[in-house]
C-alpha positions as CSV (number, residue, x, y, z in Angstrom):
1,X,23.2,11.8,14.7
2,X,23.8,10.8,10.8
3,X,25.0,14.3,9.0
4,X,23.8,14.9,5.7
5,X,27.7,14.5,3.7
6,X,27.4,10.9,5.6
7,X,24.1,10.1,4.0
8,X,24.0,7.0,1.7
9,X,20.7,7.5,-0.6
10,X,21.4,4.0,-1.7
11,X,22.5,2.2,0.8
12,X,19.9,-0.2,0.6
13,X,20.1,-0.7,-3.4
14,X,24.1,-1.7,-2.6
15,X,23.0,-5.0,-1.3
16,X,22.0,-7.4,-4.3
17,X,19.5,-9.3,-2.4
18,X,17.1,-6.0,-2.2
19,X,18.0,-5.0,-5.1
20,X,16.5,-8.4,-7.0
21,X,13.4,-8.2,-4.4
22,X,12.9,-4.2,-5.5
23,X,13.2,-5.1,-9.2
24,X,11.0,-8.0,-8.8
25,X,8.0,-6.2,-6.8
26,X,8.6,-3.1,-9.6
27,X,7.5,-5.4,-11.8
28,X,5.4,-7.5,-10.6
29,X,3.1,-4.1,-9.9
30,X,3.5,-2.6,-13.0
31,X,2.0,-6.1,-14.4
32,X,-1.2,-5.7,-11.7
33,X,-1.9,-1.8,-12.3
34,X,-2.0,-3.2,-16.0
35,X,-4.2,-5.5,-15.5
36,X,-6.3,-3.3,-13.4
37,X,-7.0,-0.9,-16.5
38,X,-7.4,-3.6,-19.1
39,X,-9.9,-6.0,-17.0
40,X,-11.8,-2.2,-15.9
41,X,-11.9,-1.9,-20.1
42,X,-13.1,-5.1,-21.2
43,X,-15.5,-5.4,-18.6
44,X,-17.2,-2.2,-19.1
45,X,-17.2,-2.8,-23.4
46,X,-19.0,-6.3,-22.9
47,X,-21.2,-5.2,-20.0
48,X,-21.9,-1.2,-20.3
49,X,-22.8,-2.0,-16.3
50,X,-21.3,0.3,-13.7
51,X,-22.3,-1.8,-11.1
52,X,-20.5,-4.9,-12.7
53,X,-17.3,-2.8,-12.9
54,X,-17.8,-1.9,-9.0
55,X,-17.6,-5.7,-8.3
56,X,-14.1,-5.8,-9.3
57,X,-13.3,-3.6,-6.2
58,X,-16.0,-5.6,-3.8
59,X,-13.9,-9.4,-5.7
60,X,-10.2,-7.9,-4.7
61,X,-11.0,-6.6,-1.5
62,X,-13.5,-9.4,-0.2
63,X,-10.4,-12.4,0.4
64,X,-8.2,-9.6,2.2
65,X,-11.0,-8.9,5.0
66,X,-11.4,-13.1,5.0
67,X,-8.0,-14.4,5.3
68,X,-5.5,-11.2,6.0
69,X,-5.3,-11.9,9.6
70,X,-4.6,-15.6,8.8
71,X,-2.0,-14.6,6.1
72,X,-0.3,-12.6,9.1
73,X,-0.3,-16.3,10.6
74,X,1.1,-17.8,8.1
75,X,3.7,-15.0,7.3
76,X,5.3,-16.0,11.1
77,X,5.0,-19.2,10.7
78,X,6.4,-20.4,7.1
79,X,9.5,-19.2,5.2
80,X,8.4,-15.9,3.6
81,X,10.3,-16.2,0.4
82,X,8.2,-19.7,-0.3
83,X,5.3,-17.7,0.2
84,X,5.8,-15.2,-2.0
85,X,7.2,-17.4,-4.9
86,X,3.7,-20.0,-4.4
87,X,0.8,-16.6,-4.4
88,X,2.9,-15.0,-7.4
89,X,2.6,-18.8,-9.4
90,X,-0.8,-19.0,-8.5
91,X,-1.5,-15.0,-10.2
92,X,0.4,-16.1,-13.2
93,X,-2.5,-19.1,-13.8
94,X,-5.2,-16.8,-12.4
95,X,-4.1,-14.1,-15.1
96,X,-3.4,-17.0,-18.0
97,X,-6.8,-18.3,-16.9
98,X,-8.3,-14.3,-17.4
99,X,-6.0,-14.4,-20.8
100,X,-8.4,-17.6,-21.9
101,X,-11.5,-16.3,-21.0
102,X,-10.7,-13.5,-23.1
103,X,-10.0,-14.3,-25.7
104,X,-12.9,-16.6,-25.8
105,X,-15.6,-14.4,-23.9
106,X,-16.1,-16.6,-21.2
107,X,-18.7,-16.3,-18.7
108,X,-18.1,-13.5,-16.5
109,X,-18.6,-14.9,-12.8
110,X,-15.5,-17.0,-14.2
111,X,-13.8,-13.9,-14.6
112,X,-14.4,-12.6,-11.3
113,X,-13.6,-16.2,-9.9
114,X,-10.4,-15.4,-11.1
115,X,-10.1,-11.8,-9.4
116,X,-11.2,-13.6,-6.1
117,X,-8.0,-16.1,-6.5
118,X,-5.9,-13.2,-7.0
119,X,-7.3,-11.5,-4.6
120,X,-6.5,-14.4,-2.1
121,X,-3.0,-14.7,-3.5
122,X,-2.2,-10.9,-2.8
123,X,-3.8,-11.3,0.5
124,X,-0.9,-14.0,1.5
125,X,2.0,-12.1,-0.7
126,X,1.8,-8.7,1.2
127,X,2.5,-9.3,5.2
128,X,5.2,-11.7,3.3
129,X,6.3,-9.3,0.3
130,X,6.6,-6.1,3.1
131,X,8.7,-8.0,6.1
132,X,10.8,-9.9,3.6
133,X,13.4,-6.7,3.7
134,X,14.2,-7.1,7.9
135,X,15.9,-10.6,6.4
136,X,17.4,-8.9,3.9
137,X,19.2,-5.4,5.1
138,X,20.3,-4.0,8.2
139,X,18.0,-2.3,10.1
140,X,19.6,1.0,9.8
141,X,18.7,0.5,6.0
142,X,15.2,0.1,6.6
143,X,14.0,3.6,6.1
144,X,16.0,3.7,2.9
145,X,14.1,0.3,1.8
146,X,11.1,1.8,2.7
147,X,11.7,5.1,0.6
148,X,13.0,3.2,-2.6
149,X,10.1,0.7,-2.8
150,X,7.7,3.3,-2.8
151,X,9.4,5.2,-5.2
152,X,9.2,2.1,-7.5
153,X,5.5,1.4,-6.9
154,X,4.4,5.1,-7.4
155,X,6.5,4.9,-10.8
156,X,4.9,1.6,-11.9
157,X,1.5,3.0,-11.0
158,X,2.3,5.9,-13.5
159,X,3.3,4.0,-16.3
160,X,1.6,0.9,-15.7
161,X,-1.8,2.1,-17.0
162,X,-0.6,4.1,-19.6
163,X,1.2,0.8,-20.6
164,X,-1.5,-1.4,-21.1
165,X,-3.9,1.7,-23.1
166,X,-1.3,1.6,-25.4
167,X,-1.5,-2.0,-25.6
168,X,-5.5,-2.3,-26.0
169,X,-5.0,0.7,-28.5
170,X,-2.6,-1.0,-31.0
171,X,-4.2,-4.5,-30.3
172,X,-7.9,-3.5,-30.1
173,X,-8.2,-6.2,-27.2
174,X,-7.2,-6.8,-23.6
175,X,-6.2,-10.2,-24.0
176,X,-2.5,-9.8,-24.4
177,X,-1.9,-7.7,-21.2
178,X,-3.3,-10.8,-18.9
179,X,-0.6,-12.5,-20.2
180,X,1.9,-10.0,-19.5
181,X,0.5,-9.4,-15.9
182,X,1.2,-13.6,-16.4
183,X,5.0,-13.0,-17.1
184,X,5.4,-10.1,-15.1
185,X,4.6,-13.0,-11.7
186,X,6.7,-15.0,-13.5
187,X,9.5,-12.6,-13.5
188,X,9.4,-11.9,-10.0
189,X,9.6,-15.4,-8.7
190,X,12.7,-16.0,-11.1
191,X,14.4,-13.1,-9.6
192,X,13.3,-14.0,-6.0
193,X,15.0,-17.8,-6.7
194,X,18.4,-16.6,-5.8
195,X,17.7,-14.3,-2.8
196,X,19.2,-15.8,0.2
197,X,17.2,-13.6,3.5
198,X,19.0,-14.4,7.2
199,X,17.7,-17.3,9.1
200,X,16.2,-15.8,11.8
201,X,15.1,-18.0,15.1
202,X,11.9,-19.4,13.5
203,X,8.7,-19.0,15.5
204,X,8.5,-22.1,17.5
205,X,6.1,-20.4,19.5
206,X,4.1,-19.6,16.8
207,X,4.2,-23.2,15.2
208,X,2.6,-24.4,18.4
209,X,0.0,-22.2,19.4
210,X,-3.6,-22.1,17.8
211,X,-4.3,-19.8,14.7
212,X,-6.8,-17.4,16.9
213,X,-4.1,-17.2,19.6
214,X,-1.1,-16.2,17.4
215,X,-3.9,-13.6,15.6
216,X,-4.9,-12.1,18.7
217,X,-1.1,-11.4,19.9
218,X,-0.5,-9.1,16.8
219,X,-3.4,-7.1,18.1
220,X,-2.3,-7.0,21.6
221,X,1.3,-6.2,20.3
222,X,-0.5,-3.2,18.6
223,X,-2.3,-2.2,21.3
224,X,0.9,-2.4,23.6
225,X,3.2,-0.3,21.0
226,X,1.3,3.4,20.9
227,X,3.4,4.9,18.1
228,X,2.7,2.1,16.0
229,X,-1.0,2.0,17.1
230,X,-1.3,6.2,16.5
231,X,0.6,5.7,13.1
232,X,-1.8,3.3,11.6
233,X,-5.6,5.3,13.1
234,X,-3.8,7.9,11.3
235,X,-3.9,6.5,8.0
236,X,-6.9,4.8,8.4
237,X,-9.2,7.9,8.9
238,X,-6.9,10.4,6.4
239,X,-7.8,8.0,3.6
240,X,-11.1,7.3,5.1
241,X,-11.9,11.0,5.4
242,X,-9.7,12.4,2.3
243,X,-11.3,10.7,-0.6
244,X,-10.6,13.5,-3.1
245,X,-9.4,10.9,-6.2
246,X,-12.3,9.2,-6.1
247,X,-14.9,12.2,-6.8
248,X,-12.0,13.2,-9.9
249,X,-14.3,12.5,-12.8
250,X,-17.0,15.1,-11.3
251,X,-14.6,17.4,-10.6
252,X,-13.3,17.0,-14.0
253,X,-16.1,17.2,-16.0
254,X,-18.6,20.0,-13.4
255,X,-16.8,21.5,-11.7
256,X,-13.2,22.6,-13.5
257,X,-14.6,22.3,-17.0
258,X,-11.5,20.1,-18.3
259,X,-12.4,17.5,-19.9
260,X,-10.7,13.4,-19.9
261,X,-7.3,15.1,-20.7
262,X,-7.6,17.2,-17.5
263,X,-9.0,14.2,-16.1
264,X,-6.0,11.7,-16.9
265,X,-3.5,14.8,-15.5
266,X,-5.7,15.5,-12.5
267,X,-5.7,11.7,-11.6
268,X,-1.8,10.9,-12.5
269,X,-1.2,14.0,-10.1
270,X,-1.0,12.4,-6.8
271,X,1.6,9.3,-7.9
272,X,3.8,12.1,-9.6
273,X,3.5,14.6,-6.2
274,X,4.5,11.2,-4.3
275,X,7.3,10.0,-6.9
276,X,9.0,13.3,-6.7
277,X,8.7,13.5,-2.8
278,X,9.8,9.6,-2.5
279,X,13.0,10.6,-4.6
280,X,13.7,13.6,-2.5
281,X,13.6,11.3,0.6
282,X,15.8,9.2,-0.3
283,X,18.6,11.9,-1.3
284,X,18.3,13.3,2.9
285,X,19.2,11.8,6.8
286,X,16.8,9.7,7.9
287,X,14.1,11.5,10.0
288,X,15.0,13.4,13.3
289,X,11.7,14.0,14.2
290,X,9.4,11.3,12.7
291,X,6.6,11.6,15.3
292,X,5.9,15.3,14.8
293,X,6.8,15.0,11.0
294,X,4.2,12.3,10.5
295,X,1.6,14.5,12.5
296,X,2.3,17.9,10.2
297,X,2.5,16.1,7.1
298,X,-1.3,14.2,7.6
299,X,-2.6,17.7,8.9
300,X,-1.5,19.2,5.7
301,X,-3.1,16.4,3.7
302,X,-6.1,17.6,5.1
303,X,-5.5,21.4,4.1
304,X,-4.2,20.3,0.5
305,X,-7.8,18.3,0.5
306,X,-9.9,21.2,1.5
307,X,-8.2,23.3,-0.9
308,X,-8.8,21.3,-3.8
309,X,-12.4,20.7,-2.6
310,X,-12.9,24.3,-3.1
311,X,-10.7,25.7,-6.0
312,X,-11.8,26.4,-8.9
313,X,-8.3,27.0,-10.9
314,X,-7.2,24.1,-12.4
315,X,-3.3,24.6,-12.0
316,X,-4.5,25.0,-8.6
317,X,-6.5,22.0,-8.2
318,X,-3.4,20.0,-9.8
319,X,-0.9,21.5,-7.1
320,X,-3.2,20.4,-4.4
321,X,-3.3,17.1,-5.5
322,X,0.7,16.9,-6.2
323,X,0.5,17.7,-2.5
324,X,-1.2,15.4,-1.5
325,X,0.8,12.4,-3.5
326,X,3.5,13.7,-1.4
327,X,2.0,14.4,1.7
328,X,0.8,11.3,1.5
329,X,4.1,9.1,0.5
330,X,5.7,10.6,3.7
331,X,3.3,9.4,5.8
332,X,4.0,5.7,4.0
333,X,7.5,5.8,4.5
334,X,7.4,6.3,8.0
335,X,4.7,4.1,8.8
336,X,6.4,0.8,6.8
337,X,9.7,1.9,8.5
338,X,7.5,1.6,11.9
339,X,6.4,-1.3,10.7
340,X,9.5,-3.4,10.2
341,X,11.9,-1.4,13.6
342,X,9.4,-1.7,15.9
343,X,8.1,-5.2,15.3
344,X,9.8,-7.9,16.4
345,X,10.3,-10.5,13.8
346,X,8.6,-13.1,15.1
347,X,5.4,-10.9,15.1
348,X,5.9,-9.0,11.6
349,X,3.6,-10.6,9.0
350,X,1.1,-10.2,11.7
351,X,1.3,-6.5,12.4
352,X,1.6,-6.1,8.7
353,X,-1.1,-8.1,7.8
354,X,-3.2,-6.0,10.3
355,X,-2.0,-2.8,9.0
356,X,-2.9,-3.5,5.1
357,X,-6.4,-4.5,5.9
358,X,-7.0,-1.0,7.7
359,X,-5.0,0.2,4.4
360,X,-7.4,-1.5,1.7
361,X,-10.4,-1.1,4.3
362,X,-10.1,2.4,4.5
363,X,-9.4,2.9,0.6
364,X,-12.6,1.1,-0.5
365,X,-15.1,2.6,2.5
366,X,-13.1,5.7,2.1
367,X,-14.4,6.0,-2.0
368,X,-17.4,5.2,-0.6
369,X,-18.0,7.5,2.2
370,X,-17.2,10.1,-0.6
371,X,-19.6,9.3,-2.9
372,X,-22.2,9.2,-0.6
373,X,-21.9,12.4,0.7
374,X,-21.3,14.0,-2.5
375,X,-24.4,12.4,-3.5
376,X,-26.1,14.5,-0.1
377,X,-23.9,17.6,-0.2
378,X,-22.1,18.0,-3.4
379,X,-18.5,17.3,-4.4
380,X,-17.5,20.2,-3.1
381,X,-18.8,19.9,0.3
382,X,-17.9,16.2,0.7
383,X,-14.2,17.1,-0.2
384,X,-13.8,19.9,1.9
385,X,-15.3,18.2,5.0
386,X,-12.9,15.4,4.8
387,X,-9.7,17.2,4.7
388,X,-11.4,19.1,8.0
389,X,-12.3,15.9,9.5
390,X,-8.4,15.0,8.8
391,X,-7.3,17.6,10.7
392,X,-9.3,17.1,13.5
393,X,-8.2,13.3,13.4
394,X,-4.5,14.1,13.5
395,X,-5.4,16.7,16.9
396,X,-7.3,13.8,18.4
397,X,-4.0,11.4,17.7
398,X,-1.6,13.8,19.3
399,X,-3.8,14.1,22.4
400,X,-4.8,9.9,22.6
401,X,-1.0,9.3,22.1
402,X,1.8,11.6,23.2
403,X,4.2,8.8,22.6
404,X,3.9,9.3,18.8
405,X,4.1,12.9,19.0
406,X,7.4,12.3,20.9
407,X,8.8,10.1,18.6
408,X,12.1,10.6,17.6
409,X,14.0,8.3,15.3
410,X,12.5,5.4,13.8
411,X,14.6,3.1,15.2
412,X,14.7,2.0,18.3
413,X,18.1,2.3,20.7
414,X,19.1,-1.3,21.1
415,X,18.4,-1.7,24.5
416,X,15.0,-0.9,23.7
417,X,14.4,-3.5,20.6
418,X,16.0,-6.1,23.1
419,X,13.2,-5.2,25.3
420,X,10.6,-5.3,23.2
421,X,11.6,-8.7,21.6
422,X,11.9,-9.8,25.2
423,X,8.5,-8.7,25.5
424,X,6.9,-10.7,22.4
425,X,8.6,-13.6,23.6
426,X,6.7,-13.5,27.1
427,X,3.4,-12.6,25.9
428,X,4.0,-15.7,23.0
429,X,4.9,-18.1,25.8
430,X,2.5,-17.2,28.3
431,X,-1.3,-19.3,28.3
């Protein structure tokens, strides 16, 4: 067992390869959550149509439920590196296209053309972006990795926003930060150039087996591997179910009293809660106890959510959602550890492919579930009942699969990893 005084908190950031990769994803997502608020802006000021900005969700999401369990494919397939460098070219001319239609008010289904070709990109860049690490570090590194990179996303989704309204405020215009979301791509591909990931014995199988076939393994891997299986339902129906951040505007304005500077505190809560949390993870052992850690920390997601749904304090209300950011961001790290010690490599970009489209799946029915039943019950009602129906998820998890609940480390003992690459080899030669 690794004591605490033998810790390394950054023993993945000591090897250069990672660190480039880190740096280069940092930025590249600081870049798209500026983009986000700036296309949300523009839209709305030319359109004054909520329903046109709600196509921007329904345009990103629509390629990942096309093509992500072909992007798993391709992520086994091809040299991951390659891909990411071609899907972050093709969002620096998707963003330079947005930057020209801009700054000449082209039509708008052009602009959401664009959206759908970045939407595609990012579909192909994740299973490729989130395995690219297993080439990169040891595996006993891999929970570190997984803490750092979501302490860089949650800080880039903090100041990223806040970047580009500063932007639009001194430049009265949106146009300039689609070409920064442009150079940020560009930035990341030119600090991906010299990353050299380990050659790993390249997926012959895969190469010649059908599309369908090399899909449907992924999902039989899945179904075979329980603690992976449990890990992802879990996420799926907490986000489904704990839609608190999407109702934040109602809360804000009905319900709390505090107006759009409550609002922007109440909604920057959650990435602060999980920034803080992310930090603290890295500093401490890696986890003993994963299986019951992951179960306690998405049952008290749910109580933080029911909490919120029915306090009235603000400070309160802000505390809950801290929670919850952090809650939350220890329910990531063990899952993309999961993801990249208990998948052989061969069948990575599949399983991760499989596991963002629950991710993005669940994030855009989940705002919608929430909506709708606010719209029957009330805010109140429809946040409180999914923080219980969270906790009821996480009991029927524990029941359905002991194994996770009995999850130790998140790594396997090598005997066992041998076995389980054994295994995907079988089940990828067998017709």
């Amino acid at each position: 067992m690794t004591s605490a005084s033998q810790h390394d908190p950054y023993q993945s950031l000591r090897v250069r390869d990672f660190r480039l990769l880190l740096l280069g994803n940092s930025i590249a997502t600081f870049g798209e959550q500026m983009l986000t608020l700036a296309l949300g802006w523009e839209l709305y000021l030319r359109t004054n149509s909520a329903f046109l900005l709600g196509m921007v969700g329904l345009a990103e999401i629509f390629p990942a439920m096309l093509l992500s369990f072909y992007a798993g494919h391709v992520a086994d397939r091809f040299n991951r590196k390659r891909i990411i460098i071609v899907t972050q070219l093709v969002v620096a001319l998707a963003s330079l296209a947005l930057t020209a239609l801009s700054y000449w008010q082209g039509p708008l289904i052009l602009i959401y053309g664009c959206l759908l070709v970045m939407g595609a990109a990012m579909t192909f860049n994740t299973p490729a972006s989130t395995t690219l690490p297993a080439s990169i570090l040891p595996e006993e590194a891999f929970e570190n990795a997984a803490t750092w990179s979501s302490s860089s996303w949650q800080l880039a989704t903090v100041i990223g926003p806040a970047g580009a309204g500063v932007i639009i405020a001194i430049m009265n215009s949106a146009t300039v930060v689609y070409t920064l979301n442009a150079l940020a791509a560009l930035v990341f591909v030119l600090l991906l150039i010299p990353v050299k990931p380990a050659k790993t014995a390249i997926r012959q199988a895969t190469v010649e087996r059908s599309t369908w076939r090399s899909v449907g393994e992924g999902m039989s891997f899945l179904r075979r591997t329980p603690v992976m299986l449990g890990a992802i339902t879990l996420d799926l129906f907490a986000v489904l179910f704990g839609g608190a951040t999407t109702l934040l505007p109602i809360f804000a304005t009905d319900i709390l009293h505090v107006g759009s500077i409550g609002l922007g505190w109440l909604r920057a809560a959650p990435s602060i809660g999980a920034l803080v949390v992310a930090l603290t993870l890295a500093h401490r052992p890696p986890f003993q106890r994963a299986g019951r850690t992951l179960l306690l920390v998405v049952a008290g997601f749910g109580v933080a959510t029911i909490v919120f749904g029915v306090s009235r304090s603000f400070w309160l209300s802000l505390a809950m959602l801290l929670a919850l950011g952090g809650l939350d961001n220890v329910s990531v790290v063990i899952r993309s550890t999961l993801a990249l010690t208990r998948t052989p490599d061969e069948m990575r970009g599949r399983v991760a492919a499989i596991n963002g489209l629950f991710v993005n799946a669940s994030n855009q029915l989940g705002g919608f579930e929430s909506g709708l039943t606010a719209q029957w019950f009330g805010a109140t009602a429809s946040v409180a009942g999914g923080g219980v129906g969270t906790i009821l998820v996480v009991l029927v998890v524990a029941l359905v699969w002991p194994e996770l609940r009995r999850m130790g480390t998140l790594r396997l003992a090598p005997e066992s990893t041998e076995l389980a690459e054994m295994e995907a080899v079988r089940a990828s030669q067998s017709r």
